[in-house]
C-alpha positions in Angstrom: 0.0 0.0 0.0 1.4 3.3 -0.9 2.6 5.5 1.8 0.9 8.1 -0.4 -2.8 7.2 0.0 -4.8 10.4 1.6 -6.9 12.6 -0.2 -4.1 15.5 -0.4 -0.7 15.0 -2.5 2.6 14.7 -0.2 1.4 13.9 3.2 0.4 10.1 4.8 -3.1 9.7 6.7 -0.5 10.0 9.4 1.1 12.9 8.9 -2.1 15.1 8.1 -3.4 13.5 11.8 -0.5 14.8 13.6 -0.3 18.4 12.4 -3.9 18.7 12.8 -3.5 17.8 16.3 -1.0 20.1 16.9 -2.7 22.8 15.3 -5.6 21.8 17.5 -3.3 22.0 20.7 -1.9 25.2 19.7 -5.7 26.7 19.3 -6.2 25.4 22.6 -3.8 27.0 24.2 -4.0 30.3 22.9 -7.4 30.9 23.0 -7.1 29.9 26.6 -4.9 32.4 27.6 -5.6 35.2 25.2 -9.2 36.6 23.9 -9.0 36.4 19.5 -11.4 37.1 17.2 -11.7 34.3 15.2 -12.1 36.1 12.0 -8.9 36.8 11.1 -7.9 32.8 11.7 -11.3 32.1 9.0 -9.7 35.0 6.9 -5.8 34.0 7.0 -7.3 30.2 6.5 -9.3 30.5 3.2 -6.2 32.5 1.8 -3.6 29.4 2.6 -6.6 27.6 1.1 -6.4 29.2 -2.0 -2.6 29.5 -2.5 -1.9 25.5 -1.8 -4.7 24.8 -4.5 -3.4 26.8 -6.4 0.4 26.3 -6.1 0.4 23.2 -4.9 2.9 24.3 -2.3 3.9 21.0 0.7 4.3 23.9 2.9 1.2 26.0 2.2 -0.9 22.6 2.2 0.8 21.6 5.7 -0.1 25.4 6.9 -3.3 24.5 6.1 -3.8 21.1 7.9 -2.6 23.0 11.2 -5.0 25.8 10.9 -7.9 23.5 10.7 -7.1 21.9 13.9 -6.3 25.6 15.3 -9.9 26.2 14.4 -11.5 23.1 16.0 -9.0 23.7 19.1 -10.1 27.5 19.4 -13.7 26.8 18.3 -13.8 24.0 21.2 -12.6 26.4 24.2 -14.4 29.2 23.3 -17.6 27.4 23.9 -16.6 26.2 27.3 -14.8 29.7 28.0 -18.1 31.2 27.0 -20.4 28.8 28.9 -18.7 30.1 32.0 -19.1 33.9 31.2 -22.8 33.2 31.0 -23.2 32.0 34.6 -23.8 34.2 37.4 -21.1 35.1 39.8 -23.1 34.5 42.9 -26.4 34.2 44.2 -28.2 32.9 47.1 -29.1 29.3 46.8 -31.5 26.8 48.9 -32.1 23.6 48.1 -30.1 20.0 47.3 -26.7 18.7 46.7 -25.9 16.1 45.7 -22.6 13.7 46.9 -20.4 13.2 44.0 -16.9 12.0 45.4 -14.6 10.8 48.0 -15.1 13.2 51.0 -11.8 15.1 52.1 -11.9 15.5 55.8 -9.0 17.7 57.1 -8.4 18.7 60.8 -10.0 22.2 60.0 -12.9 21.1 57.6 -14.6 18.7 55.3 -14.3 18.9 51.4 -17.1 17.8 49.6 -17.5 17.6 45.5 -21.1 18.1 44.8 -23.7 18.0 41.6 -27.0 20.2 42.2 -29.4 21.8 39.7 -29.9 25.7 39.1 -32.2 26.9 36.7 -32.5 23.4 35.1 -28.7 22.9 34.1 -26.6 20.4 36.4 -23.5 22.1 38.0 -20.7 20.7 40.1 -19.7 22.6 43.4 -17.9 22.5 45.9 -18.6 22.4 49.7 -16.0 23.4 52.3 -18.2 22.5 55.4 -17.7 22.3 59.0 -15.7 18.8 60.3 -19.4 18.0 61.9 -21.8 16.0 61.0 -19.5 14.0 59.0 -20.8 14.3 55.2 -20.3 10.3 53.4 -20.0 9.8 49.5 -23.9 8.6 49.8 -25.0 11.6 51.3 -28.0 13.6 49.7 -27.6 17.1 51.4 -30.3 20.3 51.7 -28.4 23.6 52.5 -28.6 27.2 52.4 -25.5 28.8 51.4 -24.3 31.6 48.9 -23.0 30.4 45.7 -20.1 31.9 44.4 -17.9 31.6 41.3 -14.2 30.3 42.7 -11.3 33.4 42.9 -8.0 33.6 41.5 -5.6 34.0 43.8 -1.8 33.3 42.7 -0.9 34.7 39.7 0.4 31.0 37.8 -2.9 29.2 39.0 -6.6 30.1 37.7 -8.2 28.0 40.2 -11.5 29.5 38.5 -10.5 27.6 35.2 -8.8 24.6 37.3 -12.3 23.5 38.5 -14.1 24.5 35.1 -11.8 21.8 34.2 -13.4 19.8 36.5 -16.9 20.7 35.2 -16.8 22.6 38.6 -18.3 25.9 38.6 -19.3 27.1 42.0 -17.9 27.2 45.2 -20.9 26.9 48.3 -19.8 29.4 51.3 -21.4 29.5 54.7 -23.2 26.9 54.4 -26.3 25.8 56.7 -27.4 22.0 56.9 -31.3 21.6 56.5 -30.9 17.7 56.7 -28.5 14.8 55.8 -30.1 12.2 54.1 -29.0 8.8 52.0 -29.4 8.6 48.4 -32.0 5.9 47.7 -29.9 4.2 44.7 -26.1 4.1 44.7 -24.8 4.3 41.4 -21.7 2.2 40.5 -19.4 5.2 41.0 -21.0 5.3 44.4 -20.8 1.6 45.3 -16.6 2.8 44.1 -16.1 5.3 46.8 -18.1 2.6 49.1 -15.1 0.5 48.2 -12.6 3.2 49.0 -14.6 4.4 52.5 -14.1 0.7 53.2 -10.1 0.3 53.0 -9.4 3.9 54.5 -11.7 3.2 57.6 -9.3 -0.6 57.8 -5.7 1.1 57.0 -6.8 3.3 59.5 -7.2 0.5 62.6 -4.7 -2.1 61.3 -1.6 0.5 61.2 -0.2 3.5 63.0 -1.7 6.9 61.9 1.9 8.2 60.3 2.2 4.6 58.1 -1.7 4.4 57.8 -1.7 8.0 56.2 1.4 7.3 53.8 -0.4 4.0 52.8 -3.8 5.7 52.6 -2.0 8.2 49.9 0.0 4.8 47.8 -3.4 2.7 47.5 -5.9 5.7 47.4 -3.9 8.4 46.4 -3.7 12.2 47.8 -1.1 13.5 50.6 -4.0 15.3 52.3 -3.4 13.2 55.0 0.0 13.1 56.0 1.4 15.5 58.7 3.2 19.0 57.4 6.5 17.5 58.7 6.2 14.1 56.6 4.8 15.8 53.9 7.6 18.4 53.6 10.1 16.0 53.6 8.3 14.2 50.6 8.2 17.9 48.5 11.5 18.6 49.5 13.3 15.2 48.3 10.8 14.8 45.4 8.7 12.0 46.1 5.5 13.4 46.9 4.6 11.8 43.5 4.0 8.5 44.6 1.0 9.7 46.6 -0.2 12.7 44.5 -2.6 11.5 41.7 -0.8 13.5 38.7 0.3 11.0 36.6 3.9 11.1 37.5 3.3 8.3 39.7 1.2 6.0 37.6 3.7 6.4 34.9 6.4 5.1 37.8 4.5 2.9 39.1 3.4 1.2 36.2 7.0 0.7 34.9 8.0 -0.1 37.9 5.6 -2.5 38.3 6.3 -4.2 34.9 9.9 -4.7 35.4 10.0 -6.4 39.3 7.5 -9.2 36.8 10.0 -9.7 34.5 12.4 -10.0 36.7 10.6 -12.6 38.6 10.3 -14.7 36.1 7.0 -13.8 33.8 6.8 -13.3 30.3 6.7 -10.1 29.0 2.7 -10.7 28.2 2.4 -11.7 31.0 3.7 -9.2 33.2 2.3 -6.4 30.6 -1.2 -7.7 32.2 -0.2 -7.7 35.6 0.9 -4.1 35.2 -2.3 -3.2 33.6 -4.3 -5.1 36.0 -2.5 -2.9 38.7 -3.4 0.1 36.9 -6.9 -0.3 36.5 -7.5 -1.5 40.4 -5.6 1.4 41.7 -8.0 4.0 39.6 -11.4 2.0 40.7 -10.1 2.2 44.2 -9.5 6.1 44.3 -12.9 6.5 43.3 -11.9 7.3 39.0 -11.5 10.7 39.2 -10.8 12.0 35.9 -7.3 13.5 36.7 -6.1 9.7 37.6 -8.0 8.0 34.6 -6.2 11.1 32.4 -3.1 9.5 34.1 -3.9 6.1 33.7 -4.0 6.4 30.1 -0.7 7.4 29.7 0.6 4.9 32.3 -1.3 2.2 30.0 0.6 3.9 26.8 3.6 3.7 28.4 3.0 0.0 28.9 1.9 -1.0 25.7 5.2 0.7 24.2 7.1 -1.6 26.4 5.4 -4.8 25.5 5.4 -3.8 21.5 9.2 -2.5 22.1 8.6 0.4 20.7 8.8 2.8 23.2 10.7 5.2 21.2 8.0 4.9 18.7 5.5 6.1 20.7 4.9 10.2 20.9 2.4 10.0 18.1 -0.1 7.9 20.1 0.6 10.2 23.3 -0.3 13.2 21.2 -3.2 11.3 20.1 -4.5 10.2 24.0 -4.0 14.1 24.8 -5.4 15.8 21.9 -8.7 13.1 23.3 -8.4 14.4 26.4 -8.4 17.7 25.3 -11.5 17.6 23.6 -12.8 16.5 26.0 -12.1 18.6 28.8 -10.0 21.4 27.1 -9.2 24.0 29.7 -7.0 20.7 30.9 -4.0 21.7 29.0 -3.1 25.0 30.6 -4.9 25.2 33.9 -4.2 21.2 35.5 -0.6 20.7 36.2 -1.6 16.9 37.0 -2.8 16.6 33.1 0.4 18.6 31.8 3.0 16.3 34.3 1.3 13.1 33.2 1.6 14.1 29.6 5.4 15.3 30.4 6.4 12.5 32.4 4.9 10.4 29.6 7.4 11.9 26.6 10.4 12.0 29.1 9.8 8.4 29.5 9.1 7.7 25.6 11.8 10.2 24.4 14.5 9.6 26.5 14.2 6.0 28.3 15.0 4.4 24.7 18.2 5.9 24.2 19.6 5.7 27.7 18.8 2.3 28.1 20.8 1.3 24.9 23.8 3.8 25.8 24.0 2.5 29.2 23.0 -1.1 28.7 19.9 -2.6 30.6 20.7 -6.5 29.6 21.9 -7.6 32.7 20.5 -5.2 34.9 20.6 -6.9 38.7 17.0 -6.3 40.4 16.0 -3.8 37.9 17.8 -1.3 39.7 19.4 0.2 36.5 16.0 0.4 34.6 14.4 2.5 37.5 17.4 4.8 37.9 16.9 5.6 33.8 12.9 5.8 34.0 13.2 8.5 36.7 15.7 10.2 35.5 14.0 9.9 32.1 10.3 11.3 33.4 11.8 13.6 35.8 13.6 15.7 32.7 10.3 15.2 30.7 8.6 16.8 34.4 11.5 19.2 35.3 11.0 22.7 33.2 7.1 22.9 34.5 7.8 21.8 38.5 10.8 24.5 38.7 8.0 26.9 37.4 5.1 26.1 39.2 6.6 25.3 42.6 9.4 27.5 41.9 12.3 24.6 44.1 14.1 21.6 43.0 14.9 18.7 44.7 18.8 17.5 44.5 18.3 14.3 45.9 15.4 13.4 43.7 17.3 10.4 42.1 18.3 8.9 44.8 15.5 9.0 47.2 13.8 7.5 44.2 16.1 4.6 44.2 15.5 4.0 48.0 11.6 4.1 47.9 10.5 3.0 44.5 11.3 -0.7 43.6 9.7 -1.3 47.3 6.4 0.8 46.2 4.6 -2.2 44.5 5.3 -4.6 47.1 4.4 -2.1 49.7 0.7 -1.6 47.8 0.6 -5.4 47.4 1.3 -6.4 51.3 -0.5 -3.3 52.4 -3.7 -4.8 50.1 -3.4 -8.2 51.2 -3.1 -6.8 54.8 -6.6 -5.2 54.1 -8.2 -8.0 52.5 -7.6 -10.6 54.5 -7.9 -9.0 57.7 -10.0 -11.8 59.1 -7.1 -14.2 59.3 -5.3 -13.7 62.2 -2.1 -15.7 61.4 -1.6 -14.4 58.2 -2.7 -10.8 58.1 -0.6 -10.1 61.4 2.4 -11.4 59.4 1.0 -9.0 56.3 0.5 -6.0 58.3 4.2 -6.3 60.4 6.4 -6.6 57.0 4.0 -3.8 55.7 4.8 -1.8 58.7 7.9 -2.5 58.6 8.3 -1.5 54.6 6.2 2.1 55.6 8.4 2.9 58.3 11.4 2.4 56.6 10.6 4.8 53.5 9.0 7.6 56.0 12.1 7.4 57.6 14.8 7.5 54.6 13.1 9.8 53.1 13.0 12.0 56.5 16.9 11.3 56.8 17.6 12.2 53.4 15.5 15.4 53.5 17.7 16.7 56.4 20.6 16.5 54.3 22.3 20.8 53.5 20.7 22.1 50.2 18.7 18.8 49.8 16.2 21.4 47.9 17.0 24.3 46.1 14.0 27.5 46.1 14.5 29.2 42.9 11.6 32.3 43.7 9.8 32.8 40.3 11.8 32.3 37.5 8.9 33.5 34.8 7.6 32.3 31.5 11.0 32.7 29.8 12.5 29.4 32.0 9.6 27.4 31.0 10.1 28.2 26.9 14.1 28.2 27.7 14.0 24.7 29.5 12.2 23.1 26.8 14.1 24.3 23.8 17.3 22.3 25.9 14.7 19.6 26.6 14.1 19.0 22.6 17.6 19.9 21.8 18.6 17.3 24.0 16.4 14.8 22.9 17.9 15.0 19.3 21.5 14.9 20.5 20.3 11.4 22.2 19.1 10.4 19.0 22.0 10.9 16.9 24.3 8.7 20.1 21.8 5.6 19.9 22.4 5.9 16.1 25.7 5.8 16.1 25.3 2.9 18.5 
């Protein structure tokens, strides 16, 4: 078949897919941080129309495939972007909402996501209530509270967008409880968080409350409840991944979890499924919010590579996965970090993984230690440009308090679940939850030890938009010099 066939001269099916995605990305992102008036894209358009019918130009025809995506991408935005202009920014509201996630209960209040009707169109909300009563996933709740669109207020975060994102448009202040009541039918997202209530409320009596939170975080994800001193350690020696639900941990996780079954012994298949199978439990278990099913999908991409071997083959179908996301929820690819560091973490992984596994040789690589080294150091250059500029620090010890705490992350999740599970035998779950202690305590307390350590984080202050472009021109520099070392090879 020839590499020809498409309905325009010079480009594959392929190609044309790819530069309308980007030009659909590109759309995206502009129109999401600037206001345009689109007439001047339709204008510019039908002239690069014109001129690659007319001169038959490869360039003017591949102008044109972008601006179509541009279009669509701009198009798509401005009708979310002016969806939100047409809702009121606050008013006084009485009546029902509705329990639509995993209740976040903190020492100074409870964080509820909520769905509730105004004027006949379903909104999401969200409810920062008193710790008491305590507020359950199969709640039903009448309040009384003032309604208010959500405030910006750090100059790199549009928390307003964030939780547009979301499909989140209000935020419910002072409210008042009328009555608590339980939803007559659980759906199957609510039997989910049933699921998840279940294995919080058992980490939470079979283990100590510093372990049982860092657990809590690996199996369920979120570092909500971990003290301020154990969770500064994590952000200071980089490691707060493995319990924040961005992406950068399923990504880990999942390779992670791929290469301790090959190295026990299973096929390649076989331990492909495994990984997947851990991938898909961990996002039912959390409840599948969308941020960690926007991460799973890249976790699953990165898996798929590896089983096909072509991992270095792989940034067209990440494109692909994003430019679905997108559509799908397109204020995602400026205003949620998590999306952007899964989708980062993914490329350093596909771009970069390849080359340094074949320059430093991963044949004989004892306990998989060498592969994890080069998959962390591979997503963490992918990740590094955009955590410098939003969190504005950098961990030195990154790598290595990595290699302390994540080839023992999988086993961890897997003794801490069988310690769950089977509960009810005495014998065996003691056994299950003592070596899981034991595991817990051991990466709190490296990774206290190693967060202790003079300059272990470096606070760069804002470094502005001009980092972010510069890092990434290095980033893709970089990537090519790679390239042309695994060729010569």
């Amino acid at each position: 078949m020839s590499k020809k066939i498409c309905c325009f001269k010079f480009f594959s099916v392929s190609q044309i897919s790819i530069l309308v995605s980007l030009g659909l990305l590109t759309g995206v992102m502009i129109r999401s941080l600037v206001v345009i008036d689109l007439k001047w894209f339709f204008i510019i358009s039908a002239l690069i129309f014109a001129n690659s019918m007319v001169f038959k130009s490869k360039y003017m025809r591949c102008l044109l495939f972008l601006a179509v995506g541009f279009i669509f991408g701009f198009l798509r935005v401005n009708f979310d972007l002016s969806k939100m202009d047409a809702f009121e920014k606050e008013f006084n509201f009485s009546g029902t909402i509705v329990v639509d996630g995993p209740v976040e209960s903190t020492e100074d209040y409870q964080k509820i996501k909520g769905i509730f009707f105004h004027k006949d169109k379903k909104m999401g909300v969200i409810v920062f209530a008193p710790t008491k009563p305590t507020i359950k996933y199969n709640n039903k709740l009448e309040v009384s509270c003032l309604m208010q669109r959500p405030e910006n207020r750090h100059e790199k975060f549009n928390y307003s967008r964030f939780l547009a994102s979301q499909k989140i448009y209000y935020i419910c202040k002072s409210v008042k409880f009328k009555g608590i009541y339980l939803k007559k039918e659980l759906t199957f997202k609510d039997r989910l968080f049933a699921l998840r209530a279940l294995f919080e409320k058992r980490i939470e009596i079979l283990f100590p409350k510093t372990e049982g939170a860092y657990l809590a975080g690996l199996l369920l994800g979120g570092d909500n409840r971990l003290s301020r001193k154990v969770s500064e350690d994590f952000r200071v020696t980089g490691t707060t991944h493995t319990v924040a639900v961005s992406g950068y941990n399923i990504t880990i996780i999942s390779s992670v979890l791929m290469w301790i079954a090959v190295g026990l012994g299973l096929w390649r298949r076989q331990a492909f499924y495994l990984a997947l199978l851990g991938i898909v439990l961990f996002v039912l278990l959390i409840g599948a919010p969308s941020s960690a099913t926007r991460a799973a999908v890249m976790g699953i991409l990165i898996l798929l590579a590896m089983q096909k071997g072509r991992l270095a083959d792989s940034v067209e179908v990440a494109i692909f996965a994003a430019v679905g996301m997108v559509l799908f929820s397109p204020l995602i690819l400026i205003y949620d970090v998590g999306f952007q560091l899964s989708f980062l973490a993914t490329l350093g992984i596909i771009l970069v993984y390849a080359p340094l596994s074949i320059l430093f040789g991963i044949e004989h690589d004892f306990l998989e230690l060498k592969s994890i080294v080069l998959v962390t150091i591979s997503a963490q250059l992918g990740v590094l440009g955009l955590l410098v500029y939003v969190f504005e620090s950098f961990s030195l010890i990154s790598v290595l308090a990595n290699l302390f705490i994540l080839p023992l992350i999988p086993i961890i999740m897997l003794a801490g679940f069988i310690s769950i599970a089977f509960w009810f035998i005495p014998v065996f779950s003691q056994l299950a939850i003592t070596f899981t202690w034991f595991l817990l305590h051991f990466e709190i307390f490296a990774i206290s030890y190693l967060a202790k350590i003079p300059f272990a984080s470096i606070d760069f202050g804002d470094l502005g938009i001009l980092w972010l472009l510069g890092y990434y021109i290095f980033f893709v520099g970089f990537v090519f010099k790679l390239k042309q070392i695994e060729i010569k090879k």
